[in-house]
PDB file with one MODEL, atoms N, CA, C and O in Angstrom:
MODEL        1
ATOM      1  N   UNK A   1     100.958  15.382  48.108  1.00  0.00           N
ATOM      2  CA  UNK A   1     100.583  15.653  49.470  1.00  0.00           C
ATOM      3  C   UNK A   1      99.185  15.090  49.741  1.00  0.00           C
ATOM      4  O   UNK A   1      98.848  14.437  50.728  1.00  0.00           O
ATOM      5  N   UNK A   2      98.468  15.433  48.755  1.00  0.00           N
ATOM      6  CA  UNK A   2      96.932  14.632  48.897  1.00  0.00           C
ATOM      7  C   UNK A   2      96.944  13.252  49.476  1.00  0.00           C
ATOM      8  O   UNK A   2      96.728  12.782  50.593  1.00  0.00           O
ATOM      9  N   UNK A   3      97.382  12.628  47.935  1.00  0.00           N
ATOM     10  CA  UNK A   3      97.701  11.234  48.485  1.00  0.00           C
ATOM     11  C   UNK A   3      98.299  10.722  49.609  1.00  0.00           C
ATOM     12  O   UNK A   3      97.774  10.045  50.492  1.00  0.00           O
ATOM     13  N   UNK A   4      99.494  11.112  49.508  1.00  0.00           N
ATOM     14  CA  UNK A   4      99.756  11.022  51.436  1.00  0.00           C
ATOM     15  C   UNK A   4      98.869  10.954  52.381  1.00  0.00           C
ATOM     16  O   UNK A   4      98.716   9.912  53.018  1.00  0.00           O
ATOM     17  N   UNK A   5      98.120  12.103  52.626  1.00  0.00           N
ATOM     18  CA  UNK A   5      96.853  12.371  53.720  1.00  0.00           C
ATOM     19  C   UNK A   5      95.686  11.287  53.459  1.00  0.00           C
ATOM     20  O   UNK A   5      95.060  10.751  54.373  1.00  0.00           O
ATOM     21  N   UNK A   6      95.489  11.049  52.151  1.00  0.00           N
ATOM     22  CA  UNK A   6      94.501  10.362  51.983  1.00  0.00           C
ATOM     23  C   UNK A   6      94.797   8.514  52.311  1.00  0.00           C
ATOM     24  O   UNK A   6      93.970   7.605  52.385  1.00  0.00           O
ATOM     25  N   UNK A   7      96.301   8.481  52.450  1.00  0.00           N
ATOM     26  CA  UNK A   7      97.185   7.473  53.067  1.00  0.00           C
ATOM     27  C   UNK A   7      97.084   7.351  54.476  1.00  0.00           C
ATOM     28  O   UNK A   7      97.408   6.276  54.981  1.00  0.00           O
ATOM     29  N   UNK A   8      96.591   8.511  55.367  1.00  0.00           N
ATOM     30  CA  UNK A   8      96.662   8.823  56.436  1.00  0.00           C
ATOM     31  C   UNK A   8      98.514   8.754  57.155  1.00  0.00           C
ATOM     32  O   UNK A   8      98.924   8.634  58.310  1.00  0.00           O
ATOM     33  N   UNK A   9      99.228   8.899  55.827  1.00  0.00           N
ATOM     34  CA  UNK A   9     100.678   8.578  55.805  1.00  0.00           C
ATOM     35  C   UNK A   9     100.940  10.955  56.579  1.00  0.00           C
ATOM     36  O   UNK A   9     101.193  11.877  55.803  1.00  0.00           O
ATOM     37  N   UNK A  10     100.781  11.094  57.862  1.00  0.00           N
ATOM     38  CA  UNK A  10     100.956  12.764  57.779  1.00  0.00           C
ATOM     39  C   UNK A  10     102.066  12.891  58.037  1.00  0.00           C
ATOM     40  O   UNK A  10     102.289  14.089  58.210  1.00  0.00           O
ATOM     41  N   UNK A  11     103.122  12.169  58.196  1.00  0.00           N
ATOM     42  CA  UNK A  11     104.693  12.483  58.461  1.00  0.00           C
ATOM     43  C   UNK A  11     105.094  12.727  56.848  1.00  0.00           C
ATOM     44  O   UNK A  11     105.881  13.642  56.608  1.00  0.00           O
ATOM     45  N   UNK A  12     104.605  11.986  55.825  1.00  0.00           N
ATOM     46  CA  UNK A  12     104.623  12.245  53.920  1.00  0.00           C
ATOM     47  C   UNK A  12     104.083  13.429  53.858  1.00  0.00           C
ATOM     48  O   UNK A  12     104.472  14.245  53.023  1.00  0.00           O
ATOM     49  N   UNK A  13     103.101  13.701  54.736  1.00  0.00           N
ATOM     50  CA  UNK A  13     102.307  14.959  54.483  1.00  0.00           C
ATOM     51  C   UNK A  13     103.123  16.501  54.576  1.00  0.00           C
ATOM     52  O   UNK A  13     103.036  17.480  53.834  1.00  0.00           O
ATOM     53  N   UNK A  14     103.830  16.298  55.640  1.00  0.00           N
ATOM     54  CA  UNK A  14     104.534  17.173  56.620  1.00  0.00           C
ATOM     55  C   UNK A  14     106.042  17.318  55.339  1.00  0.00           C
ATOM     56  O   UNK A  14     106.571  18.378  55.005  1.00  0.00           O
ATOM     57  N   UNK A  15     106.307  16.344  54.998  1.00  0.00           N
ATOM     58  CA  UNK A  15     108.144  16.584  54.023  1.00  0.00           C
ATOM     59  C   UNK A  15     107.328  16.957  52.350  1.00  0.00           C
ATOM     60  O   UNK A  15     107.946  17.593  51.497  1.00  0.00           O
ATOM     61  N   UNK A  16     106.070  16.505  52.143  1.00  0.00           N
ATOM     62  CA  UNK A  16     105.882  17.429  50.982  1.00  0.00           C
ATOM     63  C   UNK A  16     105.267  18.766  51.176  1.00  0.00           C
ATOM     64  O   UNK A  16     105.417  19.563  50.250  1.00  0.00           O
ATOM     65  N   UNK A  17     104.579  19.158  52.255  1.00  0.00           N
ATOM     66  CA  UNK A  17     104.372  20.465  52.680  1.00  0.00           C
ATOM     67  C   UNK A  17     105.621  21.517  53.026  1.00  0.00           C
ATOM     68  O   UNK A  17     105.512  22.743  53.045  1.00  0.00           O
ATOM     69  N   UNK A  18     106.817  20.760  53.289  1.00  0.00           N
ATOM     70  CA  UNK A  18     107.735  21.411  53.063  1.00  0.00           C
ATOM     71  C   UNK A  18     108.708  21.668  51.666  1.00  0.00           C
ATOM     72  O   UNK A  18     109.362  22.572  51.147  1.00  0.00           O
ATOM     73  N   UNK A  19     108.433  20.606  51.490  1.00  0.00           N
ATOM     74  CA  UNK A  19     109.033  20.874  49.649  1.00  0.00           C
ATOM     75  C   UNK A  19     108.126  21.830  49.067  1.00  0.00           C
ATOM     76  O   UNK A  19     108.643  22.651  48.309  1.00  0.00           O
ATOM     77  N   UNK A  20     107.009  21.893  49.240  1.00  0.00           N
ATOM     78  CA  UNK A  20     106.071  22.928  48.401  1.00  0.00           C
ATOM     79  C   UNK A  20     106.453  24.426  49.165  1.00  0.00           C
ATOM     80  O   UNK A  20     106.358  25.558  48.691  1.00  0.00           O
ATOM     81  N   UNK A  21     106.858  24.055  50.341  1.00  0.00           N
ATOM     82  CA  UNK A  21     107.079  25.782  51.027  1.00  0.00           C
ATOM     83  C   UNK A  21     108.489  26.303  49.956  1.00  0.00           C
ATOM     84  O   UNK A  21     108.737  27.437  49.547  1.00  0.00           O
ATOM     85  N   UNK A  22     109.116  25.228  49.756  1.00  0.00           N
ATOM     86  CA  UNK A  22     110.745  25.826  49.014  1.00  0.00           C
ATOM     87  C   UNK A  22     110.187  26.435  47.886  1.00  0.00           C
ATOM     88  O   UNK A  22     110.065  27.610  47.540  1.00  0.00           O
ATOM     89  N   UNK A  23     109.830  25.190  47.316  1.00  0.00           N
ATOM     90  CA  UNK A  23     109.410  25.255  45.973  1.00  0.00           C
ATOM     91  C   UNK A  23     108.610  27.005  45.540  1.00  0.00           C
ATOM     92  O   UNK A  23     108.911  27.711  44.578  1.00  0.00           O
ATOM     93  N   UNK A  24     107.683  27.262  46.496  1.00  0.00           N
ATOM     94  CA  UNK A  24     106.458  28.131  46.276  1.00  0.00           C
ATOM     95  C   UNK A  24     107.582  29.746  46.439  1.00  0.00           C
ATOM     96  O   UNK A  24     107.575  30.705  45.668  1.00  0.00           O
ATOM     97  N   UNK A  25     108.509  29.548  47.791  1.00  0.00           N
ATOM     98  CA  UNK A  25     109.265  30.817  47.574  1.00  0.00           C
ATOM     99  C   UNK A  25     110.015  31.197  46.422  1.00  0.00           C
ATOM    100  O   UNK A  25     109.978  32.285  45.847  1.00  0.00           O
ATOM    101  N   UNK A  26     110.849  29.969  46.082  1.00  0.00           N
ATOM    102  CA  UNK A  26     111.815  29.982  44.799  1.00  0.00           C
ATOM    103  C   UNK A  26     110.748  30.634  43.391  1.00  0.00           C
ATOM    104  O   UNK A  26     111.294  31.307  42.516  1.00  0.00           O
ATOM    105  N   UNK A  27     109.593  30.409  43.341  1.00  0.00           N
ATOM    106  CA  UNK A  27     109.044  30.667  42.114  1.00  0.00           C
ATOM    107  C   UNK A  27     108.675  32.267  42.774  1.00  0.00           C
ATOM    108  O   UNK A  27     109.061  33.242  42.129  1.00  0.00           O
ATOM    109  N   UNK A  28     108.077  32.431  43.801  1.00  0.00           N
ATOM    110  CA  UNK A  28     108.207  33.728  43.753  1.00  0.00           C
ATOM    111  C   UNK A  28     109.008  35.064  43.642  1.00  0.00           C
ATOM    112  O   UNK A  28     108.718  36.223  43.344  1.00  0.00           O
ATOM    113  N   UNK A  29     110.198  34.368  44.028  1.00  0.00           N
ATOM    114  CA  UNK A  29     111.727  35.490  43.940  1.00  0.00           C
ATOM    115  C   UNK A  29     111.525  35.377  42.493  1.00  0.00           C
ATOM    116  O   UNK A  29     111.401  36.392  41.808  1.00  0.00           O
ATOM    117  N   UNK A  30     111.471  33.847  41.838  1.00  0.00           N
ATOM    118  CA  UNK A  30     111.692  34.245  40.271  1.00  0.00           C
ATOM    119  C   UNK A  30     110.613  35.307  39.515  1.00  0.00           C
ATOM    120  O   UNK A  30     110.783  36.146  38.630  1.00  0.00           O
ATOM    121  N   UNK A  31     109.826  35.022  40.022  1.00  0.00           N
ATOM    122  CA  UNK A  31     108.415  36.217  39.346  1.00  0.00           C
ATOM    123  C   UNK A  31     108.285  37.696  39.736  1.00  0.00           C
ATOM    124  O   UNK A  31     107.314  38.331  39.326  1.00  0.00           O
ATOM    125  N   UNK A  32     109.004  38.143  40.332  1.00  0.00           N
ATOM    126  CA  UNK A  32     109.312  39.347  40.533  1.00  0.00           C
ATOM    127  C   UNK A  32     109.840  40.331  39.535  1.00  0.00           C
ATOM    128  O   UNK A  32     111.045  40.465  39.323  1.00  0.00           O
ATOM    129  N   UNK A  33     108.966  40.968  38.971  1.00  0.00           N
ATOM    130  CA  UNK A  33     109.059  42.112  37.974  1.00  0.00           C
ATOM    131  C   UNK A  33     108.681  41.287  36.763  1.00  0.00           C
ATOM    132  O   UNK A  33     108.901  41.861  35.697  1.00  0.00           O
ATOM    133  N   UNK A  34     108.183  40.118  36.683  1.00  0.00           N
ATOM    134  CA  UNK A  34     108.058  39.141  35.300  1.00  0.00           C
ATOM    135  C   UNK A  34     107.167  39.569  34.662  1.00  0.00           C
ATOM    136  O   UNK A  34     106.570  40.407  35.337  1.00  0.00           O
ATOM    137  N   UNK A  35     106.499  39.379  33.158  1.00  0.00           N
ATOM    138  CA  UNK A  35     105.155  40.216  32.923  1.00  0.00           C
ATOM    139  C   UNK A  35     105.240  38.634  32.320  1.00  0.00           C
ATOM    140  O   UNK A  35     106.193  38.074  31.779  1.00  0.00           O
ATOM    141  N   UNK A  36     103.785  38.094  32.638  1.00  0.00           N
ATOM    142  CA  UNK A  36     103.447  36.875  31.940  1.00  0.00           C
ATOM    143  C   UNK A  36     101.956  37.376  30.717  1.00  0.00           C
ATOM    144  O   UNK A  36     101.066  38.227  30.724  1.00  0.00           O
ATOM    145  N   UNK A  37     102.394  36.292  29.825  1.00  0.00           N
ATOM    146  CA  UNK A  37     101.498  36.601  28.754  1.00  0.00           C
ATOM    147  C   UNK A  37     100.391  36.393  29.199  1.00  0.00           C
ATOM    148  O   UNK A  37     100.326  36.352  30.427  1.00  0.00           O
ATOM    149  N   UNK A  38      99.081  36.179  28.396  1.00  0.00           N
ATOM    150  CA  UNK A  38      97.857  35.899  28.733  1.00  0.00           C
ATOM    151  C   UNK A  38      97.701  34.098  29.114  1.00  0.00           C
ATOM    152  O   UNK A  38      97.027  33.618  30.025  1.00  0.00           O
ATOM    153  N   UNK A  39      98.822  33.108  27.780  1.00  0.00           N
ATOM    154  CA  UNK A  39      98.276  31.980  28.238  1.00  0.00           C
ATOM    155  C   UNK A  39      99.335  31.153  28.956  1.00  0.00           C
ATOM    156  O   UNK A  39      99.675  29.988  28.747  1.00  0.00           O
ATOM    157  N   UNK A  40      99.956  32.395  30.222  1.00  0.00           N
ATOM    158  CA  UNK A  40     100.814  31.990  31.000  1.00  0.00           C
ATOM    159  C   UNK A  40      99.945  32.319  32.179  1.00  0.00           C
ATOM    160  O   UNK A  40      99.914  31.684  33.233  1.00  0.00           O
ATOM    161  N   UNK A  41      99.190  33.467  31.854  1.00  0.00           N
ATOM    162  CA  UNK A  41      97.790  33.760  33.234  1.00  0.00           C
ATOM    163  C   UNK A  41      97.106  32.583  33.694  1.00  0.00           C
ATOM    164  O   UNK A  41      97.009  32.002  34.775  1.00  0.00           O
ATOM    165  N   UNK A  42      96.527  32.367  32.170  1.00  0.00           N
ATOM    166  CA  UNK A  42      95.947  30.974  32.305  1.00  0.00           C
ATOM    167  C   UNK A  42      95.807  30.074  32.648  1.00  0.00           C
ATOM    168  O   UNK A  42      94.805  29.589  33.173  1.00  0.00           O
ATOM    169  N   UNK A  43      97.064  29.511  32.368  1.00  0.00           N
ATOM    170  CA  UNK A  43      97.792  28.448  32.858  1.00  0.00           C
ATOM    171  C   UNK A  43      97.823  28.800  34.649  1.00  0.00           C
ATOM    172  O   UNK A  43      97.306  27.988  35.417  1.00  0.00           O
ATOM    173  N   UNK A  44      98.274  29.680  35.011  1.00  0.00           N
ATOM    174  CA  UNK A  44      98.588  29.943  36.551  1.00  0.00           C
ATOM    175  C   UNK A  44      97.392  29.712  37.222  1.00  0.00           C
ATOM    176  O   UNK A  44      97.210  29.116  38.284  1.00  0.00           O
ATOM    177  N   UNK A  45      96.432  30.369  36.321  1.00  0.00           N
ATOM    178  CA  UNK A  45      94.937  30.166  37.069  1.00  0.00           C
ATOM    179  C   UNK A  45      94.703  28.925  37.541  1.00  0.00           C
ATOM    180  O   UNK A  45      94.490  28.574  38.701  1.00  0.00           O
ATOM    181  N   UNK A  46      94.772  28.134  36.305  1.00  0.00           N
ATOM    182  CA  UNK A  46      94.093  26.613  36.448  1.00  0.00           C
ATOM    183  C   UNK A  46      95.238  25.775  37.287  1.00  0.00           C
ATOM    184  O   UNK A  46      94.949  24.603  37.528  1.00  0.00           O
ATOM    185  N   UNK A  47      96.814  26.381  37.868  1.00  0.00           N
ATOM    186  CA  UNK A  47      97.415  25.747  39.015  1.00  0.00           C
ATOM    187  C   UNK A  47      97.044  26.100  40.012  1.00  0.00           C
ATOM    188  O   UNK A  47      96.948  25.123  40.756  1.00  0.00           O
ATOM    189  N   UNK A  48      96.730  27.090  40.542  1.00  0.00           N
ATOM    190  CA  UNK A  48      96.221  28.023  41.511  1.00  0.00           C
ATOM    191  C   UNK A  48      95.106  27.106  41.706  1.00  0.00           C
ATOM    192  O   UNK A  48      95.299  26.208  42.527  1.00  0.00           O
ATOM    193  N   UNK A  49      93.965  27.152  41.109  1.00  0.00           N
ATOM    194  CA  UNK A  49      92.527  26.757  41.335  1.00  0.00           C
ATOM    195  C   UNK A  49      92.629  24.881  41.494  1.00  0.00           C
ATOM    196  O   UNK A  49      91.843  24.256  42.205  1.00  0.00           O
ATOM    197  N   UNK A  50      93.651  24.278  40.752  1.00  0.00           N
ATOM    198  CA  UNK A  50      93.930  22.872  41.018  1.00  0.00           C
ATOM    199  C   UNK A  50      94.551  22.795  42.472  1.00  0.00           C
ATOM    200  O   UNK A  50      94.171  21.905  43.232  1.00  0.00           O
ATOM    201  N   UNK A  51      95.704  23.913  42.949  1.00  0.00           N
ATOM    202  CA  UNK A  51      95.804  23.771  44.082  1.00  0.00           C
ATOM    203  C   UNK A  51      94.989  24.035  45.297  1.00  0.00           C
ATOM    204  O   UNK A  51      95.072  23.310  46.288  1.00  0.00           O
ATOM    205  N   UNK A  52      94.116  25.178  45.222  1.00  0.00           N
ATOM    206  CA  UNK A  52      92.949  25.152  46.225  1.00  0.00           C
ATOM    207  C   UNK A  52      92.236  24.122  46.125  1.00  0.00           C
ATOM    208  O   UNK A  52      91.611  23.948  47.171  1.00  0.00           O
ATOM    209  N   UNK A  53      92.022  23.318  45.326  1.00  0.00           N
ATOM    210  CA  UNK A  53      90.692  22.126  45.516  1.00  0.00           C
ATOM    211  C   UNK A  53      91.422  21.263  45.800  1.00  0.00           C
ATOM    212  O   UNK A  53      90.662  20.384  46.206  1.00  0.00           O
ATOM    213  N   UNK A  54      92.942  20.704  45.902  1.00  0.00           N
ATOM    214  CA  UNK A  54      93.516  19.661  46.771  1.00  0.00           C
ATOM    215  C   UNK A  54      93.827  19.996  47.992  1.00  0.00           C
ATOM    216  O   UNK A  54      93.989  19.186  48.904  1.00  0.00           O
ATOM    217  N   UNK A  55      93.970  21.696  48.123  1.00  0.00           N
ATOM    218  CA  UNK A  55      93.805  21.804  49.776  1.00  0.00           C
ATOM    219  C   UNK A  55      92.823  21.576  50.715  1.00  0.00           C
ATOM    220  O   UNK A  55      92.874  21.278  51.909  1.00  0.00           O
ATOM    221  N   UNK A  56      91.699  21.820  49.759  1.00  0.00           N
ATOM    222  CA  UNK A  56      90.083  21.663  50.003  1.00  0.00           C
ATOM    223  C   UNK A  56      90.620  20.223  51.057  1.00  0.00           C
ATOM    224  O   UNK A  56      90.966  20.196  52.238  1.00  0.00           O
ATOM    225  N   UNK A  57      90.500  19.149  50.045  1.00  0.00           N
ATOM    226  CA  UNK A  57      90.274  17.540  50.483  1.00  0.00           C
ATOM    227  C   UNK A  57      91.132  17.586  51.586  1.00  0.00           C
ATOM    228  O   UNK A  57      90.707  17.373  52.721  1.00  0.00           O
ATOM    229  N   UNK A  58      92.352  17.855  51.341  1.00  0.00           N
ATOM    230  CA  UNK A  58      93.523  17.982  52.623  1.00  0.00           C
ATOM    231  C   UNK A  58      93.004  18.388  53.614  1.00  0.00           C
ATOM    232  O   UNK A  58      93.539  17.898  54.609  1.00  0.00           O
ATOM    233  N   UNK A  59      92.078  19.166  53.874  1.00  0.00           N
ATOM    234  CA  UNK A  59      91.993  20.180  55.058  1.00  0.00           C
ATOM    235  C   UNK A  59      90.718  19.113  55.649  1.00  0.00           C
ATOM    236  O   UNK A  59      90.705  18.925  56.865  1.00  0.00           O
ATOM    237  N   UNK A  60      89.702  18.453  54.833  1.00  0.00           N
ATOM    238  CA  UNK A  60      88.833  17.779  55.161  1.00  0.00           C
ATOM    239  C   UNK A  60      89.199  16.240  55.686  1.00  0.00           C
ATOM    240  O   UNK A  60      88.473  15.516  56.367  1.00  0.00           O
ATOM    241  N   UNK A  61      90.504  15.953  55.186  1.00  0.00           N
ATOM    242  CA  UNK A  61      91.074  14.214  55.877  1.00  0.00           C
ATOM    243  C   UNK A  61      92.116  14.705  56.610  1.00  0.00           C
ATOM    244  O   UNK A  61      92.928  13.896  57.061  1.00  0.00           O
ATOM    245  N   UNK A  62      92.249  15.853  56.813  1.00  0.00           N
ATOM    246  CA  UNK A  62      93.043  16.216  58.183  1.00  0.00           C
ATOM    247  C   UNK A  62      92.287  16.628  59.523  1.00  0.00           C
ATOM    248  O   UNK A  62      92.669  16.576  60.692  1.00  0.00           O
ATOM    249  N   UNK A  63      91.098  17.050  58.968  1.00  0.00           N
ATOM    250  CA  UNK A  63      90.199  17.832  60.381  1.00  0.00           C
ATOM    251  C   UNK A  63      90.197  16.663  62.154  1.00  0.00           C
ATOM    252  O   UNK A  63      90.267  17.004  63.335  1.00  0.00           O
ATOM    253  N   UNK A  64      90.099  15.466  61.575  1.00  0.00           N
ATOM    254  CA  UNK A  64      89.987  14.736  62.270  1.00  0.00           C
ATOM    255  C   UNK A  64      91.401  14.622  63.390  1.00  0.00           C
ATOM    256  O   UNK A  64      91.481  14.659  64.617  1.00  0.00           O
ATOM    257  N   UNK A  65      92.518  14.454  62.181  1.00  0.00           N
ATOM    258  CA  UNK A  65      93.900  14.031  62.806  1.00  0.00           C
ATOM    259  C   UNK A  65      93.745  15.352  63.818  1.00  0.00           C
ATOM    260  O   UNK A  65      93.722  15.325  65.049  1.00  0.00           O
ATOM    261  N   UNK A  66      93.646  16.493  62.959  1.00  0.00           N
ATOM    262  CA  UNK A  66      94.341  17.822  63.975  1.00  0.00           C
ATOM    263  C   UNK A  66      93.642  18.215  65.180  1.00  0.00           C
ATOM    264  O   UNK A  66      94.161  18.893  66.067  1.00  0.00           O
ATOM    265  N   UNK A  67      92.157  17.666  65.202  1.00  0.00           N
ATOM    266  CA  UNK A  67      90.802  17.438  66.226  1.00  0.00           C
ATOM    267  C   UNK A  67      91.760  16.531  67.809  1.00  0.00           C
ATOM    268  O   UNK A  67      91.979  16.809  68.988  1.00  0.00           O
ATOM    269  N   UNK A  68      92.068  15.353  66.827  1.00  0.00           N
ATOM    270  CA  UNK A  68      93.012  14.707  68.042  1.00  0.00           C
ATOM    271  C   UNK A  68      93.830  15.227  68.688  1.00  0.00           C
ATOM    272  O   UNK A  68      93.736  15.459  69.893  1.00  0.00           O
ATOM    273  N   UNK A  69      95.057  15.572  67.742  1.00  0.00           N
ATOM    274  CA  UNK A  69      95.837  16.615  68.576  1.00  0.00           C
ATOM    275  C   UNK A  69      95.543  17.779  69.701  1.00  0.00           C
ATOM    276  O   UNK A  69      96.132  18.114  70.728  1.00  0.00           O
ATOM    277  N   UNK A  70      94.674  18.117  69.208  1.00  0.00           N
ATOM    278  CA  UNK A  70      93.687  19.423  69.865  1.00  0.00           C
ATOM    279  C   UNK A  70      93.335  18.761  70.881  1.00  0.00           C
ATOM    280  O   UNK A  70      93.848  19.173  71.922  1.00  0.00           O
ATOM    281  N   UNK A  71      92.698  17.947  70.979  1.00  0.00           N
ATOM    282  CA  UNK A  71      91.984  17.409  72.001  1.00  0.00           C
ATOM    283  C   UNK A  71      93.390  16.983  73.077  1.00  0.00           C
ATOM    284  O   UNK A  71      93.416  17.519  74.184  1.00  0.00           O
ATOM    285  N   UNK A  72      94.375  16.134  72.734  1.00  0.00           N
ATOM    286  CA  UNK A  72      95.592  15.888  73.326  1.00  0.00           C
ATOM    287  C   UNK A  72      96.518  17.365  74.294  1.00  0.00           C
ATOM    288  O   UNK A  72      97.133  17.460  75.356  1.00  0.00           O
ATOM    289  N   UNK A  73      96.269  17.963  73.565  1.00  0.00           N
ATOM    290  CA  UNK A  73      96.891  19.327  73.965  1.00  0.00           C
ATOM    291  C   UNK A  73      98.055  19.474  73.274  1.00  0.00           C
ATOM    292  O   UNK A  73      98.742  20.463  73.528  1.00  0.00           O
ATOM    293  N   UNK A  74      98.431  18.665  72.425  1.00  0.00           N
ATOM    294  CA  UNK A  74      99.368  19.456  71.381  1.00  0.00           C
ATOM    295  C   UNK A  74      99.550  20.350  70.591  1.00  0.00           C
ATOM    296  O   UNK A  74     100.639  20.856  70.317  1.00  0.00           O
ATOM    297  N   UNK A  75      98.043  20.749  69.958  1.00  0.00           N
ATOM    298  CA  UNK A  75      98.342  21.697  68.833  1.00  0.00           C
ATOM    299  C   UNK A  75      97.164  22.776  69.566  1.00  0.00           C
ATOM    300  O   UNK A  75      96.193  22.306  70.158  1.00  0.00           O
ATOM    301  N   UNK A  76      97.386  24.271  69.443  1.00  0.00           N
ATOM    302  CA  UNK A  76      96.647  24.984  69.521  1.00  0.00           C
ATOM    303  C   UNK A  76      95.400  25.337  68.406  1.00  0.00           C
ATOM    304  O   UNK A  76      95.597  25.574  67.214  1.00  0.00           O
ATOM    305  N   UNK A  77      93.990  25.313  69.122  1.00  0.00           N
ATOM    306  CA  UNK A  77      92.715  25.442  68.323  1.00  0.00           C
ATOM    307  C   UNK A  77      93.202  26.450  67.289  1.00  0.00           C
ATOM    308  O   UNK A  77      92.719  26.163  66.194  1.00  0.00           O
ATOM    309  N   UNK A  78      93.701  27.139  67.257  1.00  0.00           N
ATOM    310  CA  UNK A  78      93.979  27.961  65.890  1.00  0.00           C
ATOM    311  C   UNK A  78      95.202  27.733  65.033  1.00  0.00           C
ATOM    312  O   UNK A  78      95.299  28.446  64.034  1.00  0.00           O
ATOM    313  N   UNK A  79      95.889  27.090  65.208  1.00  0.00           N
ATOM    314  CA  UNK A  79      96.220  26.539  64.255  1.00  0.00           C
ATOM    315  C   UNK A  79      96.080  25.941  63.029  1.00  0.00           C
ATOM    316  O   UNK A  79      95.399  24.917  63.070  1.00  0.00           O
ATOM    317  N   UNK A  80      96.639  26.348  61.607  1.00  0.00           N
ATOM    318  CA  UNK A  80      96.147  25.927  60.673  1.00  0.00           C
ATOM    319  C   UNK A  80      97.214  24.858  59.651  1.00  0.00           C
ATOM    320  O   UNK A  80      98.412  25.094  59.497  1.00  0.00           O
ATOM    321  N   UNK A  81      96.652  23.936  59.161  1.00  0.00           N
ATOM    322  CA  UNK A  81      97.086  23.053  58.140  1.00  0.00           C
ATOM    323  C   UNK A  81      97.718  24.196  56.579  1.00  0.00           C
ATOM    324  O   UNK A  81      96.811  24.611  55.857  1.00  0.00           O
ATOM    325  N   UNK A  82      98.938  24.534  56.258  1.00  0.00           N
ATOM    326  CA  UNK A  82      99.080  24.622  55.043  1.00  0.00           C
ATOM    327  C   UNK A  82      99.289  23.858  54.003  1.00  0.00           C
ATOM    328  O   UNK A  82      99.376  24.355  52.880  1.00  0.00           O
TER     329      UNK A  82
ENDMDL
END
């Protein structure tokens, strides 16, 4: 998804933001009642924390696109990029 955005490719942006929406529910139905070990915590951490710092950049080479829109009257000022 990064790459995409950083492509300024946001229609790529938009079909892997939706694969990650599937993706992100499916792992959560599966983790329900799961007990993960310690270096399964771990591990989650450092996806978790890899995924906030590519949302980071995302949210920063999108500000502009979604500024336009805004300005156009398409997207409402509160609206947010997931």
């Amino acid at each position: 998804m990064l790459e995409s955005a950083k492509q300024s490719d946001w229609d790529g942006v938009t079909r892997f933001e939706n694969t990650c929406s599937v993706l992100i529910n499916e792992l959560r139905l599966q983790s329900q009642g799961a007990e993960l070990t310690r270096e399964q915590r771990k591990e989650k951490t450092r996806i978790m924390q890899s995924i906030l710092r590519n949302d980071a950049q995302l949210r920063v080479l999108a500000e502009p696109w979604l500024a336009t829109l805004e300005h156009m009257g398409r997207v409402p000022a509160s609206s947010a990029l997931h």
